[in-house]
Structure formats: structure tokens, C-alpha cells
N, C-alpha and C positions, 0 to 999 in steps of 0.2 A: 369767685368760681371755686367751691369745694370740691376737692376727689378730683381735680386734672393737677397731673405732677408740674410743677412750673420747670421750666429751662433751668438748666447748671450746665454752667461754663464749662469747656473741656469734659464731654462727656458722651457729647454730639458723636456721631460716627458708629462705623464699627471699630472695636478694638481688637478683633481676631479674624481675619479674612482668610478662608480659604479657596485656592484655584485649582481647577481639574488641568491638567498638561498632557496632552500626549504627542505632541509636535505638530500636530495639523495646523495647518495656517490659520484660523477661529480659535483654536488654542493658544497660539501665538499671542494672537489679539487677546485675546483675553488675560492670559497673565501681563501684557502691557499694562493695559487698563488694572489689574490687580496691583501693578507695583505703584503705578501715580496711584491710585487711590490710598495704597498702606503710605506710601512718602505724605502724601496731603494731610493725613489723617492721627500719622504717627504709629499702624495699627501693627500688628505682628501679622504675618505675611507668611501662611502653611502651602508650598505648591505638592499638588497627589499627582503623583503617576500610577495610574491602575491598570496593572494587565491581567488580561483577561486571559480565562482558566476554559478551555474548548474540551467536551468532550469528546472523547475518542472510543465508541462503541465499534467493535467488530472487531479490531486490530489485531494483529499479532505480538504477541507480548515485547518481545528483542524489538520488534518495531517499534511501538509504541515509545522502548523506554530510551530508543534513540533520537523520537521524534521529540519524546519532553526533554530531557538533555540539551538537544538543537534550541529550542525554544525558551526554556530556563537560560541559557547562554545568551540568545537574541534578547530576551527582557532584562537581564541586567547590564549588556551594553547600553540597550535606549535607556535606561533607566540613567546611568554614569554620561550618557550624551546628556540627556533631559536636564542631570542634573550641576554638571557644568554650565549647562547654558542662561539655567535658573539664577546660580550664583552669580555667574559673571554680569547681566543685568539687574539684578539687584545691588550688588557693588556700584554699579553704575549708576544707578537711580540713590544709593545711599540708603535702601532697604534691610533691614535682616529677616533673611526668610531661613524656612525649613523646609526641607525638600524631603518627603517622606514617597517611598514607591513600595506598594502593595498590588498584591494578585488577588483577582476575586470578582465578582460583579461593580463595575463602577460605582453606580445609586449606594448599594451597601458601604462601598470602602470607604465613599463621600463622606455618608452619616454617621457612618462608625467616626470616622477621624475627628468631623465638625462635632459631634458630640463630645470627644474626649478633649479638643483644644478647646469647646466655650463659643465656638464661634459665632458670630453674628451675621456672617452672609456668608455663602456660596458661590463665586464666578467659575460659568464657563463659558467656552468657543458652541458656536451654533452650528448642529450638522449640517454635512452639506450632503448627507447621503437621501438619495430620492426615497427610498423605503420606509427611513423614518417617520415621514408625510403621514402614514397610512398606523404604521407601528406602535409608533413614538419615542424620544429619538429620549438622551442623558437629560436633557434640560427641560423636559417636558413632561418626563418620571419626577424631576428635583422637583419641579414647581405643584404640580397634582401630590405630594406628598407631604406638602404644606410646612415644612419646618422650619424652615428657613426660608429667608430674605434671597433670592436667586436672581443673579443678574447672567443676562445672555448677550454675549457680546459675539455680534455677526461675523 
């Protein structure tokens, strides 16, 4: 058989995995599933927390700059929860992961991030929100946008 790459030992897998986390219970699961697979695999293990950046059209300015203030403070507590909870189960699994938390459209931060670590695949949690159905939802933007290897864990 010319031109099919033959199998090498230790090479199988991914060696950069990243997971999307935002605490939802599907997110849960799926950084689970993220950490056996980096233990099994040996692979380096990136968790993203991305929050999300809501326009605010009409507003009153003093308002506005208390409301992002509030919200800046709410995202980097989830962010410090997110990322205690990340470590602590990877410790536990015998992972080393990176916990990286960005603001901005998820789809984007995903790609930005998997581009800059190499990565090989994508995990996330599967919405459970009914709108998405019609919409569509993080996991079905990652998959229609073809770059990666995307796994969706219910």
C-alpha cells in the first residue's frame, strides 16, 4: 500500500485536548470525560471558561458602568469556582490541566485557544436549552465549522 501512513506506536490519540466548562451539568460531563481521556491518553488537558460579553444598547451610562462592574466581579468569581473545581479533579484523576477563562463569543474563544495550544479535539457539554433546537446551540457551530475533531458529551 503506497501513500497510507502506517501506525507508530505512541502517537495514536490526541495530544492536546481541549474542554469548554461553564458549570452546567453537560459541562460537568464533559470535562469528566476530558480528564479520562487526557489520563488514558497521556494528552495535555486545556479547560476554557468563556463569558460571554452582552450588549447593552439604551443604557444609562452610571448604569451601565455598574452593571459591567457587577458582572466583571460575577465572571471572575465563576471563573476562580470553575477553576478550583477543574484542578481539584484533575489532581484527582492525575491530570495536568490549564484552566484558561476568556470573555467573548464561546465558538471564537474555542478556536482562538485550540489553535494557539495545537489541539487535536474539542469536548463539550450538550445543551440542554430548547431554542438551540431551532438556533443552534456551541456544539453544533464547533461541528458545521469543521476544524476540529468535536466530541459532545450529553
Amino acid at each position: 500500500m503506497t501513500g497510507v501512513p502506517s501506525f507508530e506506536l505512541g502517537t495514536d490519540g490526541p495530544s492536546a485536548i481541549v474542554v469548554g466548562i461553564d458549570g452546567s451539568t453537560t459541562s460537568l460531563r464533559a470535562s469528566a470525560y476530558a480528564l479520562g481521556l487526557a489520563r488514558r491518553q497521556h494528552s495535555r488537558l486545556v479547560a476554557v471558561y468563556v463569558g460571554s460579553i452582552s450588549t447593552m444598547a439604551a443604557v444609562e451610562l452610571s448604569t451601565a458602568c455598574a452593571v459591567l462592574l457587577a458582572r466583571s466581579e460575577a465572571f471572575r468569581e465563576r471563573a476562580a469556582d470553575l477553576r478550583r473545581e477543574a484542578e481539584k479533579a484533575a489532581q484527582e484523576q492525575g491530570v495536568s490541566i490549564t484552566f484558561v477563562a476568556t470573555r467573548g463569543d464561546p465558538l471564537t474563544e474555542l478556536h482562538r485557544i485550540a489553535r494557539e495550544i495545537r489541539a487535536d479535539t474539542i469536548i463539550v457539554g450538550a445543551s440542554t436549552k430548547a431554542g438551540h433546537r431551532l438556533v443552534g446551540s456551541l456544539s453544533v457551530r464547533l461541528v458545521r465549522a469543521g476544524k476540529w475533531p468535536i466530541m459532545v458529551v450529553p
